[in-house]
N, C-alpha and C positions, 0 to 999 in steps of 0.2 A: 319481743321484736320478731317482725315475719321476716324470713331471709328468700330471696327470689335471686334470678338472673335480669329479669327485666321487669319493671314497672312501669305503667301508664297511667300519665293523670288525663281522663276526659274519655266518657264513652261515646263521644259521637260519632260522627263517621269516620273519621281519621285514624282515633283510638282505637277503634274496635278491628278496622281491618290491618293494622298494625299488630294487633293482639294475635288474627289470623294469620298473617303472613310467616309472623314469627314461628309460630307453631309447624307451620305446615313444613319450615327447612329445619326442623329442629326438636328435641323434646326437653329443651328448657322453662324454668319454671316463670310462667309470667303470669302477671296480676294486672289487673287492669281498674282503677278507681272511679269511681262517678258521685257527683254532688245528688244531682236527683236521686231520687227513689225508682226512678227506669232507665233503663239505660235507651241510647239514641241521642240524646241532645236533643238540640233545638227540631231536628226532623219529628218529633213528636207531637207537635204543635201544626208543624206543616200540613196539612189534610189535603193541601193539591198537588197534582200529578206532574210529573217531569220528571221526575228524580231515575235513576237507572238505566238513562236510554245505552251509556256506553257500557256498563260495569253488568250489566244483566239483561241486556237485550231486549229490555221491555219498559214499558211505562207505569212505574209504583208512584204510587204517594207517597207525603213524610214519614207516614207509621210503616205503611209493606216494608220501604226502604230498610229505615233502622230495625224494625223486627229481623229480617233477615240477615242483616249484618250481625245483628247480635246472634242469632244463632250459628252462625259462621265462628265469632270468636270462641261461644262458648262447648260449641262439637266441636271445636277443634285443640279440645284443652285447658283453653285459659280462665283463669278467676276472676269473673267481672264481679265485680262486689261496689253495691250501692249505697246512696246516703252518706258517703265519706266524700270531708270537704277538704280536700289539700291544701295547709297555711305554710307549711314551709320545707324546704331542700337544704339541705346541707352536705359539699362537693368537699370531700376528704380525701381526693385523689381519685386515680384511674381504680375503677370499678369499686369505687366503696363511696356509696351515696343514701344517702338515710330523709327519709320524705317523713312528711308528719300529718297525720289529718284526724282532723272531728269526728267523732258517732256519735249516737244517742248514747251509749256505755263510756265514752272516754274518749281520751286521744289512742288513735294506735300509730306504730311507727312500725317500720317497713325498709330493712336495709336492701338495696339494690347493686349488681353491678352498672347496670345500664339503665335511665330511665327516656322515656318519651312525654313531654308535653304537647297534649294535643287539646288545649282546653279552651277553644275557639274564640269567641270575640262577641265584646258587647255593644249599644247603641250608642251613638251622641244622643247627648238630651239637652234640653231647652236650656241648660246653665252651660253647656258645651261650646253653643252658637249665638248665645247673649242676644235674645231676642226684647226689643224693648216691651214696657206694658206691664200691668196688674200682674199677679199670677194665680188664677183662679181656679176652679177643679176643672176637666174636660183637658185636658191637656194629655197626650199620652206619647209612647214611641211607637213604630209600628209591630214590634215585637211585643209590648206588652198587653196592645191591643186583639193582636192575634191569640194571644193568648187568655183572655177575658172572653172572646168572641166561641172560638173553637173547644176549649177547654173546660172553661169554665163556665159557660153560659150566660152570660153577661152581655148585653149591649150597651155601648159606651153611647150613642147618642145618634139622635136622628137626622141631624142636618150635620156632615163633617166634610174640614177642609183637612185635605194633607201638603205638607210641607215636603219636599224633594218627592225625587222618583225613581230612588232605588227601587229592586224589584221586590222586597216586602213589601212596600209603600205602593204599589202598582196590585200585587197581589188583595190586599188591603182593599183597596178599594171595589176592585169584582165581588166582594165577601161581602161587604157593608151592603151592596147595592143589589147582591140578593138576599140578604137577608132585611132589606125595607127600607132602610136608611137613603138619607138621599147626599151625591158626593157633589157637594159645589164646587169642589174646584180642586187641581192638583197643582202646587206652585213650584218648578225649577229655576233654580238662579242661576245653573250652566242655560247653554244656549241650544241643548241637547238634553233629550233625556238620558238621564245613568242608569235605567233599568235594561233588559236584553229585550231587544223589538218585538221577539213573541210576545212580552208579556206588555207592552205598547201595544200592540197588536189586539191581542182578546181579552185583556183584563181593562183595558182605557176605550178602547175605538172602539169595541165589540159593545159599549154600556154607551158611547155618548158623553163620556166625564169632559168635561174643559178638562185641558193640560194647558199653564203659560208656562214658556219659558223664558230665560232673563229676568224670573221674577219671584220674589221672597214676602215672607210675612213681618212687616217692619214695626206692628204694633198690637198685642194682645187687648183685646175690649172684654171687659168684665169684671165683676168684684168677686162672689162669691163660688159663681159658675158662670163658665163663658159662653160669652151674647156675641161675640164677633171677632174677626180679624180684617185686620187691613193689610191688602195686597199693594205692592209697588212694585214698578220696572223696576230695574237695577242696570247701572253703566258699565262698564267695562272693568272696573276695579271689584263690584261685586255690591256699590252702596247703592241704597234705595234714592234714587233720581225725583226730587220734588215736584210738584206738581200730578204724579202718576201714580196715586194712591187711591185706592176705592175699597171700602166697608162690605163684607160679605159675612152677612148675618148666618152664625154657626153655633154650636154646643158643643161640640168636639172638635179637636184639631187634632192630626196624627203626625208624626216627626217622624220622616224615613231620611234621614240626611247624613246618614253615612256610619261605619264600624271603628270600631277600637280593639284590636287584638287585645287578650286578656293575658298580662302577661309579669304582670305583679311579684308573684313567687318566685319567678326564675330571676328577674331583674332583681332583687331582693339575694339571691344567692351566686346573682355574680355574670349571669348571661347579659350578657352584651346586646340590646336594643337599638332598631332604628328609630327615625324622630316619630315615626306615626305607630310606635309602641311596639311593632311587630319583631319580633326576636330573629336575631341576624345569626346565619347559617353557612356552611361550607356548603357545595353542590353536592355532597353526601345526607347533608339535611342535620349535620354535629353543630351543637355552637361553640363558641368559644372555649368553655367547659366540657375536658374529654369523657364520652361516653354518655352527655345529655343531649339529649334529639330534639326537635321542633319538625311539628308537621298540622297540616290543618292552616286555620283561618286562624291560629295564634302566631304561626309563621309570617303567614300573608294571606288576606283575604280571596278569597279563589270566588270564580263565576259558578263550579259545577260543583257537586256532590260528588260525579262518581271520578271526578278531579282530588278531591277531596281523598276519596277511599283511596285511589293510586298513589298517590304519594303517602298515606298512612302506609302502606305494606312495602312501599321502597323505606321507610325510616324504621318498621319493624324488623325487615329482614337486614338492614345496615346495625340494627343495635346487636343480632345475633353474629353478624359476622364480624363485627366488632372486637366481642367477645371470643370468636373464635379463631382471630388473627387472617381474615380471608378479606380478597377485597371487594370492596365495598360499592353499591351503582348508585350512578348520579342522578339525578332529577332534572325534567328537562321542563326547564323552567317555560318554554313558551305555553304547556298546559296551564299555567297559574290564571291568565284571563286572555278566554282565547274567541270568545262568542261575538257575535253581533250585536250592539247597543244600539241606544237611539231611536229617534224615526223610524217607522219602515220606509222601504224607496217608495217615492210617485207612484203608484196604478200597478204595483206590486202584492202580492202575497207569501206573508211571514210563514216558511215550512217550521211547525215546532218536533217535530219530527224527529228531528237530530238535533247536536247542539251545535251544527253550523248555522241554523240560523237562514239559509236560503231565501234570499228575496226573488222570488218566480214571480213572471209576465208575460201578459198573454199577447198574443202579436193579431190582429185582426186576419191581416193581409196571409199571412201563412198559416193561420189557425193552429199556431202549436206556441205551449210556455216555450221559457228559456229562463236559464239563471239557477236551475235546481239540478245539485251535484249527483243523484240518486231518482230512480226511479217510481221509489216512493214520494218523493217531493212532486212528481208531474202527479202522481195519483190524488195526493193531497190537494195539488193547487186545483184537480178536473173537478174534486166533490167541491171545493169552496165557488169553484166559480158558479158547478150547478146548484147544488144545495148544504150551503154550511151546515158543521155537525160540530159535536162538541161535546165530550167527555164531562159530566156533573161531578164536582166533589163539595160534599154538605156536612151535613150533621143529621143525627135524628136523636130523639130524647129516649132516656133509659128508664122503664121503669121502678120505681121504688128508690129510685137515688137523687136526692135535692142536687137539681142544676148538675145531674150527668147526660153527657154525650157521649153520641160512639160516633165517628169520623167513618161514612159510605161513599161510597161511587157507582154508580152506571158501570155496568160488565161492558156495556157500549157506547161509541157516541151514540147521540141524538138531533135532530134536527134544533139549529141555533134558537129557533123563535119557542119551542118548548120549554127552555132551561127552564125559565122563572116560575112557568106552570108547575113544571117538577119539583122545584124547590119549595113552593108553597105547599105545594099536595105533602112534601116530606112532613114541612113543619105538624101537620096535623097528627102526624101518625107515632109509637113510643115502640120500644124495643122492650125485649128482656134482657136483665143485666147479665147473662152467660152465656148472651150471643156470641158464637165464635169470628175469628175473623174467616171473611172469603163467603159466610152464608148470606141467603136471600133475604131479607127484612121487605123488599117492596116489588109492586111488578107494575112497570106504568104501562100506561097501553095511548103510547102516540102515533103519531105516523107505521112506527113497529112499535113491539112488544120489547121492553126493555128490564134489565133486573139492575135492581138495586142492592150492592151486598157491602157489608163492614169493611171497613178497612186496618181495621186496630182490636 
């Protein structure tokens, strides 16, 4: 049995900078576990950019993101150690806590005084939301199709509809639609979209997708592989309204309709849950169970990442001073979801810029925006209004490896009407497998000269 001060279940962002924080007030001994084989979580999958605007001043993608968090946790100390699947907790009092998890060698077990769950949150699926109809292959969630796409090299299908408009489910469809697929339709059964307006903004309106709203998928068509779905308004209560039905011929359907905090193990040894699964906390980020943490999207689903990271290192640096009889800082909850959803405003421009979200407008009569908190927001909205631009994040193939990708980007934006020429030019071209991250692989030569470098 390994003896620590602190243990974490879940490397993703929460985990890891929890790992950091702790370190950094401290030289106790912490362990940090992860199911995958790399640590990052789900930001490993994500290959597009947002992520770091507040936590690192800059704009990474999912791999830069979690790369550098992970290397934060582990120069600063702590044991991330991968491929271990935490099944169970057992709470024997203040600081004597014994976790148990899977390897390919055995089970190992791992006394704690302190530990943190930060082991994020999974999809609703099509048995979740009891969609009627066949249930044929083509069917996926937006997570697992991101990851078939990005990862694994796989395309799910060529004509697809998606189901909600969470912001994977948004993301999702800019991905499909450049990589050739074509999106027939995006279906929300609120009266608003649930994704944050940037990504309404350049991942829906920037391609053209139909988005309904008030409207669901009421019936799967198909037997072995699917040939369609049928779309309906829906009333106020949320039921498909008769008469308002229409067949839109597809192969693939995507399911972005919402998260489940994962949160099994703790429930299981005693933490205390609210009804949408999410593990219920003191404003120190302790549950019920003294000296067990929750932070992350197993707490509660958060808009941001680098939201995400900040409360992992207030539940890090709480589990040390915990242990060290000191007191302890609260979490202020209005970070949990704090962004712009929905629509963007009328005759507006979404700044992505920050994660306020700024709807900017341009006034004729006085010829200046307004509505943008930052001066970077007026610079953003002066290029979109004269010449949209737009950061690429792709894929390109690796040589010598069946169905490997490496996840690039543009060092620069680009002129919006280029993307898809670059994107095609990419598909054409392969890597070598011991491309570093950050090097050049391509040089496009548009309007300017633009490099393409690894991301992962």
């Amino acid at each position: 049995m390994i003896e620590c001060d602190l243990l974490i279940v879940g490397a993703g962002p929460a985990g890891l900078a929890a790992a950091k924080a702790s370190r950094e007030i401290s030289n106790k001994e912490v362990y940090v576990l992860e199911r995958d084989v790399i640590a990052g979580g789900i930001l490993n999958q994500c290959i597009h950019d947002g992520f770091g605007l507040i936590r690192y001043r800059e704009t990474l993608t999912g791999p830069e993101y979690a790369a550098r968090a992970a290397d934060e946790a582990i120069n600063g100390g702590a044991h991330v150690l991968t491929s271990r699947h935490v099944f169970d907790l057992k709470h024997n009092g203040k600081f004597d806590n014994v976790v148990s998890a899977y390897t390919a060698n055995g089970i190992e077990q791992y006394r704690a005084k302190t530990v943190i769950f930060s082991t994020g949150c999974r999809e609703r699926t099509r048995g979740n939301i009891s969609i009627p109809g066949s249930r044929p292959a083509g069917i996926f969630t937006a997570g697992v199709a991101q990851n078939l796409i990005n990862i694994r090299n796989i395309m799910i299908g060529k004509k697809v509809v998606i189901l909600g408009s969470g912001d994977i489910g948004l993301i999702m469809a800019r991905r499909l639609s450049l990589e050739g697929a074509e999106v027939k339709a995006i279906a929300e059964i609120m009266k608003e979209p649930m994704g944050l307006a940037r990504n309404v903004s350049q991942c829906v309106l920037d391609f053209g997708i139909p988005l309904y709203v008030s409207t669901t998928v009421s019936r799967i068509i198909g037997k072995k592989r699917l040939e369609a779905v049928e779309l309906s308004k829906v009333d106020e209560t949320g039921q498909p309204i008769p008469g308002t039905d229409r067949i839109i011929e597809c192969d693939a359907l995507i399911l972005s309709v919402g998260l489940i905090p994962e949160n099994e193990v703790v429930h299981n040894a005693g933490v205390n849950l609210a009804n949408n699964n999410s593990a219920k906390t003191d404003c120190f980020l302790q549950t019920n169970l003294e000296g067990v943490f929750s932070c992350g999207n197993s707490r509660r689903v958060m808009d941001l990442a680098d939201y995400v990271s900040e409360q992992g290192e207030i539940a890090g640096r709480n589990a040390v001073h915990l242990i060290d009889s000191e007191a302890m800082e609260k979490w202020n909850e209005e970070k949990t979801n704090c962004m712009k959803k929905g629509f963007p405003e009328k005759d507006s421009v979404t700044c992505p810029i920050c994660p306020n979200g700024c709807q900017i407008k341009w006034n004729d009569k006085t010829q200046e925006f307004s509505g943008n908190k930052c001066s970077r927001g007026e610079e953003f909205a002066r290029q979109e209004k004269k010449a949209p631009t737009r950061t690429v994040t792709t894929t390109v193939r690796v040589n010598n490896i069946a169905g490997g990708l490496r996840p690039v980007k543009t060092n620069k934006p680009i002129r919006k009407e280029e993307v898809r020429d670059l994107v095609n030019k990419l598909k054409e071209i392969s890597i070598s497998d011991i491309t570093e991250s950050g090097e050049i692989v391509f040089t496009y030569s548009g309007v300017e000269k633009v490099d393409i470098v690894t991301t992962s």
